[in-house]
C-alpha positions in Angstrom: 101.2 106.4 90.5 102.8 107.4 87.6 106.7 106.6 86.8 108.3 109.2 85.4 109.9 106.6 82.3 106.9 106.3 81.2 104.2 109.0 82.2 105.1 111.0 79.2 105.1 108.6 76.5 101.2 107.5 78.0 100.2 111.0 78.6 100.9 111.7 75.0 99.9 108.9 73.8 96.2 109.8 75.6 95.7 113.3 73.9 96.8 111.5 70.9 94.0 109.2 71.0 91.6 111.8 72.5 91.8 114.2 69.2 92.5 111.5 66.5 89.5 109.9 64.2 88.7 106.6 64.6 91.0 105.5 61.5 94.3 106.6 63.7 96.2 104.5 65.5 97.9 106.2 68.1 101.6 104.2 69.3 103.2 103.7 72.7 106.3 103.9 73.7 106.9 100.3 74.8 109.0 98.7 77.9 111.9 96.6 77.3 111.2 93.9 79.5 112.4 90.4 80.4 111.0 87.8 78.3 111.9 85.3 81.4 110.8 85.4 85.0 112.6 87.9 87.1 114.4 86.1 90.0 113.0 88.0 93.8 114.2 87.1 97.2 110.3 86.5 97.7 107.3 85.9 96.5 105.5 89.0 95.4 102.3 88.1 97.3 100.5 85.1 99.1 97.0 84.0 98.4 94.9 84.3 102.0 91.7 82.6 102.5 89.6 82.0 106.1 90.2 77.5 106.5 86.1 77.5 107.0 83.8 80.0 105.3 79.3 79.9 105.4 77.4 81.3 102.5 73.8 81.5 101.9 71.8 80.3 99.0 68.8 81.3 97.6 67.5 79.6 94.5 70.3 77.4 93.9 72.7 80.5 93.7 75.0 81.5 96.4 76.9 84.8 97.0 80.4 84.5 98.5 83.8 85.9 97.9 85.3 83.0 99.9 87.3 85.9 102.0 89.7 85.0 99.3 92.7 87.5 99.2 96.3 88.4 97.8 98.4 90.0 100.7 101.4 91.8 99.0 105.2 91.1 100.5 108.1 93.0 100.3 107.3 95.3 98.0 103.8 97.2 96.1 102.7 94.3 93.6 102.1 96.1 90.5 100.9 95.7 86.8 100.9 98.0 83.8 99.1 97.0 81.0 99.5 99.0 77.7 99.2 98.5 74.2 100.7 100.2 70.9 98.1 100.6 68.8 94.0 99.3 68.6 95.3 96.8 66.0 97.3 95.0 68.6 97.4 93.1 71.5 97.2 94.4 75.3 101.2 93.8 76.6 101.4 93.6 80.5 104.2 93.7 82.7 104.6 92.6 86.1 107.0 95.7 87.5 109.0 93.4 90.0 111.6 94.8 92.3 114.4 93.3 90.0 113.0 94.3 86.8 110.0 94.4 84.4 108.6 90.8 84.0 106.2 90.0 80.6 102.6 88.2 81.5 102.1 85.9 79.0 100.6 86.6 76.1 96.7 87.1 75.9 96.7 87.8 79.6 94.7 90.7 79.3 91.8 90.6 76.0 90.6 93.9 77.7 91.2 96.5 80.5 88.9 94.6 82.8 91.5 92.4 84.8 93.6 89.1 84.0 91.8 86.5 82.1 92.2 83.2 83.7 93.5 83.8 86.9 92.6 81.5 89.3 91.3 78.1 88.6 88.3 77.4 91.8 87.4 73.9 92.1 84.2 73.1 93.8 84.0 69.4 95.0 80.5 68.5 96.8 80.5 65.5 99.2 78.8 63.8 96.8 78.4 64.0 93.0 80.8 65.8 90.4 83.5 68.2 91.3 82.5 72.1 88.9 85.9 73.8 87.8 85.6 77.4 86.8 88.0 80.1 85.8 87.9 83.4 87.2 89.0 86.7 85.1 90.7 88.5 88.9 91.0 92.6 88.4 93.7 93.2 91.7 91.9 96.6 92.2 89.8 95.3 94.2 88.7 96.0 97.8 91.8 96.4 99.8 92.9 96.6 103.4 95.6 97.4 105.4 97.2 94.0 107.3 100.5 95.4 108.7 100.1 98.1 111.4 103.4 99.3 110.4 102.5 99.3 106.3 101.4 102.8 104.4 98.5 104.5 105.7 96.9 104.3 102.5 97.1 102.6 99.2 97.9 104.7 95.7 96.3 102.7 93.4 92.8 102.7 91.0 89.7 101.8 93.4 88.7 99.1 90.4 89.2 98.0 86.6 87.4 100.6 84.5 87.4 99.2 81.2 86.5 101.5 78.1 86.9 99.9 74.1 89.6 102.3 73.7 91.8 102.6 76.6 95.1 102.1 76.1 96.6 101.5 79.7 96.4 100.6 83.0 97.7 99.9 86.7 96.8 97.2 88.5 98.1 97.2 92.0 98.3 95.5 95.6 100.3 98.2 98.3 102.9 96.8 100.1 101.6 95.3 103.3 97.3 95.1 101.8 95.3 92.9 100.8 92.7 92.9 98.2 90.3 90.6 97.3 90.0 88.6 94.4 86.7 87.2 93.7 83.4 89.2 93.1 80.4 87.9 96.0 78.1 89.9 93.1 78.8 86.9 90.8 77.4 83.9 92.5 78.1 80.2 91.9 75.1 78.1 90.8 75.3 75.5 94.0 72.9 75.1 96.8 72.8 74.0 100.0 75.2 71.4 101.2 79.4 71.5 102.1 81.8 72.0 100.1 85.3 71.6 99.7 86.5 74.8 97.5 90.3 74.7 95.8 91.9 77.9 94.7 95.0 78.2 92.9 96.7 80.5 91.0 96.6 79.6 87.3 99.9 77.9 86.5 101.2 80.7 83.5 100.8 83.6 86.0 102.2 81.4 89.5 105.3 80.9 86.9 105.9 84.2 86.1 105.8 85.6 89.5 107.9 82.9 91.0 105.0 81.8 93.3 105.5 78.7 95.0 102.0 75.9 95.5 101.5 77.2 99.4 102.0 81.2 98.1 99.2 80.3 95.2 96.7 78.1 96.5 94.4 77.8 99.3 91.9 75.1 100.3 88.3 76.3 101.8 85.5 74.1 103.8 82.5 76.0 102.6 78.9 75.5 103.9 76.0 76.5 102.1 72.7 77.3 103.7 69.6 78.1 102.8 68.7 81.6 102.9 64.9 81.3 103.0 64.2 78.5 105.5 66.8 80.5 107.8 65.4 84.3 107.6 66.1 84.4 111.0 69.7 84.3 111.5 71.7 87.0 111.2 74.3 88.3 108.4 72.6 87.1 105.3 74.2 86.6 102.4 77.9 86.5 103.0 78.5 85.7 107.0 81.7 84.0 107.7 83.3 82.2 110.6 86.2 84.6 112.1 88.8 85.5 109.7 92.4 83.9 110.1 95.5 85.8 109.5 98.4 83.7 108.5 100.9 86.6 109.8 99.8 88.7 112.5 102.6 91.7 112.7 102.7 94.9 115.1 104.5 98.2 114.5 108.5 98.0 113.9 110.4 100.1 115.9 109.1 102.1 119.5 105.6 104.0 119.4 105.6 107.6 118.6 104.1 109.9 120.7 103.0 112.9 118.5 104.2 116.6 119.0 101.7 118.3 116.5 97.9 118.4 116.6 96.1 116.0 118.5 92.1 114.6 119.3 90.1 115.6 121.7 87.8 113.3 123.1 84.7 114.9 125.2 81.3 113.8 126.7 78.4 115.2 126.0 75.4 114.6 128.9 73.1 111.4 128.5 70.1 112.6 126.4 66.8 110.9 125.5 66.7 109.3 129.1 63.3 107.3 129.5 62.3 103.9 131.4 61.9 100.6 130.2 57.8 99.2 130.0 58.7 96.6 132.5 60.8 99.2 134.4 63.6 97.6 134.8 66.2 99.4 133.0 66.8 102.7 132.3 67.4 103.5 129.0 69.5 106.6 127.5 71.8 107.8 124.0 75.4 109.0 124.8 77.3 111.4 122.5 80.9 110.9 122.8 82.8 113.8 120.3 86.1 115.0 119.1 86.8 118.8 119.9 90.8 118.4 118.8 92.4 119.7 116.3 92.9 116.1 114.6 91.0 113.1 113.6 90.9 110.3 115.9 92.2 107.1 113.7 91.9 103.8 115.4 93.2 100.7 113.1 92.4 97.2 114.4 94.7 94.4 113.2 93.4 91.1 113.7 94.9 88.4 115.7 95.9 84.7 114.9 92.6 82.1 115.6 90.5 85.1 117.6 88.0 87.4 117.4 89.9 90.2 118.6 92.2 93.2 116.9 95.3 94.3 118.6 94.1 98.2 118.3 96.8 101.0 117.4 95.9 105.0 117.4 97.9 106.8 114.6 98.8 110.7 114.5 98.6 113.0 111.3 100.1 116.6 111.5 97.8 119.2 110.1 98.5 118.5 106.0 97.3 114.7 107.2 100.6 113.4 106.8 100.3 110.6 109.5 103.9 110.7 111.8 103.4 108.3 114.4 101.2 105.3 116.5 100.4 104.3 119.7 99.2 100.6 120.9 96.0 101.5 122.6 93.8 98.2 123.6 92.0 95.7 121.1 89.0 95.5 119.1 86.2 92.7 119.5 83.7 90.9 117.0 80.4 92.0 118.6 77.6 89.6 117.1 74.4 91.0 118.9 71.5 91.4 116.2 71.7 95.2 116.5 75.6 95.5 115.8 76.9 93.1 113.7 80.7 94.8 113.5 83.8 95.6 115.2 84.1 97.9 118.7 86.8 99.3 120.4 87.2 98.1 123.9 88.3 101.6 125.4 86.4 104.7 123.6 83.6 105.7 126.1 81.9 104.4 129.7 78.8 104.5 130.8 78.2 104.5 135.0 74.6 105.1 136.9 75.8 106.9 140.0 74.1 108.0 143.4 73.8 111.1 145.1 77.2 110.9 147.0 79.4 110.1 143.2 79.6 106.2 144.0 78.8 103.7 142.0 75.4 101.9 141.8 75.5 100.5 138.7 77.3 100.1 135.1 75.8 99.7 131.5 76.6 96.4 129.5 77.7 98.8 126.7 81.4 98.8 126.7 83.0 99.0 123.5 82.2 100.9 120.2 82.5 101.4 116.3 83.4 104.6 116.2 81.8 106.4 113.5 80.9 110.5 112.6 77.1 109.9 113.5 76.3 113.8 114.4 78.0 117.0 113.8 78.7 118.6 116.7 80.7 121.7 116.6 81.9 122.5 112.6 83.5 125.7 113.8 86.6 123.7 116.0 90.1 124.2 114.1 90.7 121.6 111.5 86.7 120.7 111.7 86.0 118.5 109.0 82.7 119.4 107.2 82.3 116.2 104.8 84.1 113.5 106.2 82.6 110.8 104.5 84.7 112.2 101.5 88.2 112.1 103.3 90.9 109.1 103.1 90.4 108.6 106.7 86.9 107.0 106.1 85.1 104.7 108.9 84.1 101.3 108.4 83.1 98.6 110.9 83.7 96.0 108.7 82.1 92.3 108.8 83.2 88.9 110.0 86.1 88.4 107.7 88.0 91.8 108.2 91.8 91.3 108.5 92.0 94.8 109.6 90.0 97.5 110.8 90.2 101.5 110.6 87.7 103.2 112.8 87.7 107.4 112.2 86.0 110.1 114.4 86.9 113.5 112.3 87.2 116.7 114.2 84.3 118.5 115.4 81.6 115.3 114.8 80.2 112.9 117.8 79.4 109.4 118.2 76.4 108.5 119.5 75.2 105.4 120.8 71.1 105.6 120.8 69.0 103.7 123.6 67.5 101.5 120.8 71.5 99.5 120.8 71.9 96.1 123.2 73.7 97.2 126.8 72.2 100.6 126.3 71.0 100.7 129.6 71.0 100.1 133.7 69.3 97.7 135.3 67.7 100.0 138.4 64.8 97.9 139.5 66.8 97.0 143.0 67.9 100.2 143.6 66.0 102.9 145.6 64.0 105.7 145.1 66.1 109.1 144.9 68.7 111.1 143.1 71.2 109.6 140.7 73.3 110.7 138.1 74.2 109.2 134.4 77.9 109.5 133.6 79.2 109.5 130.2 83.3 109.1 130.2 85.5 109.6 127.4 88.5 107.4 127.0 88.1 106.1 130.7 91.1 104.2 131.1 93.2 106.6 129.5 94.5 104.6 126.5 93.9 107.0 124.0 96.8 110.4 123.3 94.4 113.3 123.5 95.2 117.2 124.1 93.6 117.0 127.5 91.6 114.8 129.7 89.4 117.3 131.8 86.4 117.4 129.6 86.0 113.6 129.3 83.1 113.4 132.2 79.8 114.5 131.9 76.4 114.0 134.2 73.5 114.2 133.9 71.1 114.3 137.0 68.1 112.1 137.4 65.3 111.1 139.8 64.0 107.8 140.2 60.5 107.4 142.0 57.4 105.2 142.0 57.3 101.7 142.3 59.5 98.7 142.0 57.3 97.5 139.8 55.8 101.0 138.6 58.9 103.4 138.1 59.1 106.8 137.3 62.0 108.8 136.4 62.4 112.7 136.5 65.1 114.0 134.0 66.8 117.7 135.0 66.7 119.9 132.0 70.4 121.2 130.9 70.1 124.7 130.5 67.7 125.8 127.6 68.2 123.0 126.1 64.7 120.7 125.7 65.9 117.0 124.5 62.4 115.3 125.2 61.6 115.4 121.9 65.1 113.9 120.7 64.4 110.1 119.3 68.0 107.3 119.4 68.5 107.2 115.6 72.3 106.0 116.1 
């Protein structure tokens, strides 16, 4: 995100040093900036950190990134580093809302990030406390926390750092977060508990006016030991639920959209079999978006829970997004073969009798929604690569402030027999004709174009045995799904 001041003195400046020999020293224009602190209503951003965190070690090395974060207020925090020529020193500026603000000097040796700063102590309960400094690049991985914040953030995905660059932004979007340390680089303790001190290195916390509760946070950190504990799940970086300091919802009333819109339909219950003890009956379940717009779900995370208040947001057909809706919650779901965060309200899934009533419902009752199977590329607006787009899906982990959860137009989401609740206990019931429903959006949260293609059945016959069941499946037209295996 270029200012205009001073995109064409860098742009110049960058075929300058593109075409000149090494010898040349190309010059740029510099900022006049403010050799003192800037005074701002606020401070520019908060440090964020989860009060208890558990790592695993392996080796005496353990990976963890603390779920240490800088949440920007008020305003994008932003940094633009530059220098004049390759016989002087990198000059960064803090580009505050009331004027640019110097770093100090020797805050950057390289394009890579800011030397120096944080300052992590590590105090075992017994023995010597270990000090490190950490060199933070604030293009990190970032997250939306305010439902009512930019749908996306402008800035680099990273610190790319050549020998001859000669500038860079650095940036957190009004209402993110990014994390600030890398779980790649891990500390050299082992098992035991910690207590872990962060703080904003005292040069930068002056210069950007933080006060100690904006830059430091304290951390209870447990470290276990990978190897004699194979068995748990989330290796490596599981954490205990995520804490936000400020949960916030949309300003203003929700708005309802008046351009193009999802459409949510169900698709019948495929790769139907019995269990070996014959207890339950297994099936997959596509669930798919026929609309002429994605369907964006963002989960923002409530205080001391492990629940998302849920929102639905609305793009027009250039993807400009123009509105939300509040549309349920999201849920931590911990079972070994999930592992990430489901919507409460996308699909249901109902064993029926004969007569339409109710005999039985699956344990499956929320969802990460995800593009898991191309169903129908020729819809308007169909989305043939959307693991390219802005409006990406991720599930996210234990720590996730927020959530965004994407099903493009024209792709399904199916939920395979192999996940936990996938099924219907029918031992009890008797022998005869039943049908597996599959409902989209069944209590109606979600704004779709229309809601009369949301049921499908499929019709089935149990026989046999309580003990020794059988189950007939009836084909759907041409279509021969026997040979269809849950990969979802």
């Amino acid at each position: 995100m270029l200012r205009s001041s001073r995109a064409g003195a860098l742009l110049a400046s960058l075929a300058l040093a593109g075409s000149a020999l090494a010898v040349v020293e190309p010059t740029l224009a510099q900022p006049a900036v403010a050799e003192a602190p800037a005074r701002v209503a606020a401070a520019p951003f908060t440090l964020w950190a989860p009060k208890q965190v558990t790592a695993y070690s392996y080796r005496g090395r353990t990976w963890t990134d603390l779920g240490l974060r800088a949440v920007a207020q008020g305003a994008p925090f932003e940094l633009w580093s530059t220098r004049a020529s390759y016989a002087e020193r990198i000059r960064t500026v803090w580009r505050s809302p009331a004027g640019d603000v110097a770093l100090p000097t020797g805050s950057m040796t390289d394009f890579s990030g800011l030397g120096g700063f944080l300052r992590v102590t590590i105090e075992p309960r017994h023995g010597k406390a270990i000090v490190l400094k950490r060199k933070v690049c604030l293009n990190g991985w970032s997250e939306r926390v305010q439902p009512n914040a930019d749908p996306s953030s402008p800035y680099p995905a990273g610190c790319w750092n050549n020998p001859f660059s000669i500038g860079s932004v650095q940036g957190i979007q009004q209402g993110w977060a990014t994390t600030l340390l890398t779980a790649g680089r891990p500390l050299r303790i082992g098992p035991g508990r910690y207590t872990v001190k962060v703080r904003v290195a005292r040069s930068y916390a002056e210069a950007f006016g933080l006060s100690t509760a904006d830059a430091s946070r304290t951390v209870r950190l447990t470290v276990k030991d990978e190897e004699a504990i194979e068995e748990e799940a989330g290796h490596g970086h599981a954490r205990r639920p995520a804490r936000p300091a400020r949960p916030t919802a949309p300003t203003g009333p929700a708005q309802r959209p008046d351009g193009p819109t999802p459409d949510l339909r169900a698709l019948p219950a495929w790769g139907i079999s019995l269990s070996r003890n014959s207890r339950y009956l297994r099936f997959s379940a596509t669930v798919w978006n026929g609309g002429d717009s994605p369907l964006v779900v963002d989960g923002f995370r409530q205080r001391g829970a492990d629940l998302m208040d849920a929102y639905q947001y609305f793009f027009d057909g250039a993807g400009n997004q123009t509105g939300y809706a509040p549309v349920g919650r999201l849920h931590w779901d911990a079972k070994p073969s999930h592992q990430h965060w489901h919507f409460e309200d996308f699909a249901r899934y109902t064993l029926l009798r004969k007569d339409r009533t109710e005999a039985a419902v699956s344990k499956k009752e929320a969802f990460c929604l995800a593009n898991t199977d191309a169903i129908d590329l020729t819809v308007p607006n169909a989305l043939w690569k959307p693991e390219n787009t802005d409006l990406a899906t991720s599930c996210g982990d234990q720590s996730s402030l927020s959530i965004r959860e994407v099903l493009a137009s024209g792709w399904g989401d199916t939920y395979t027999q192999m996940r936990a609740g996938q099924s219907f206990r029918v031992d009890h019931l008797p022998n005869g004709v039943y049908y597996v429903s599959v409902t989209a959006n069944p209590d109606g949260n979600l704004v779709e174009t229309t809601t009369g293609n949301n049921v499908a059945l499929r019709r089935i016959r149990l026989g046999g045995t309580r003990t020794e069941r059988t189950v007939e499946v009836a084909q759907v037209g041409i279509v021969d799904d026997e040979s269809y295996g849950g990969t979802g």
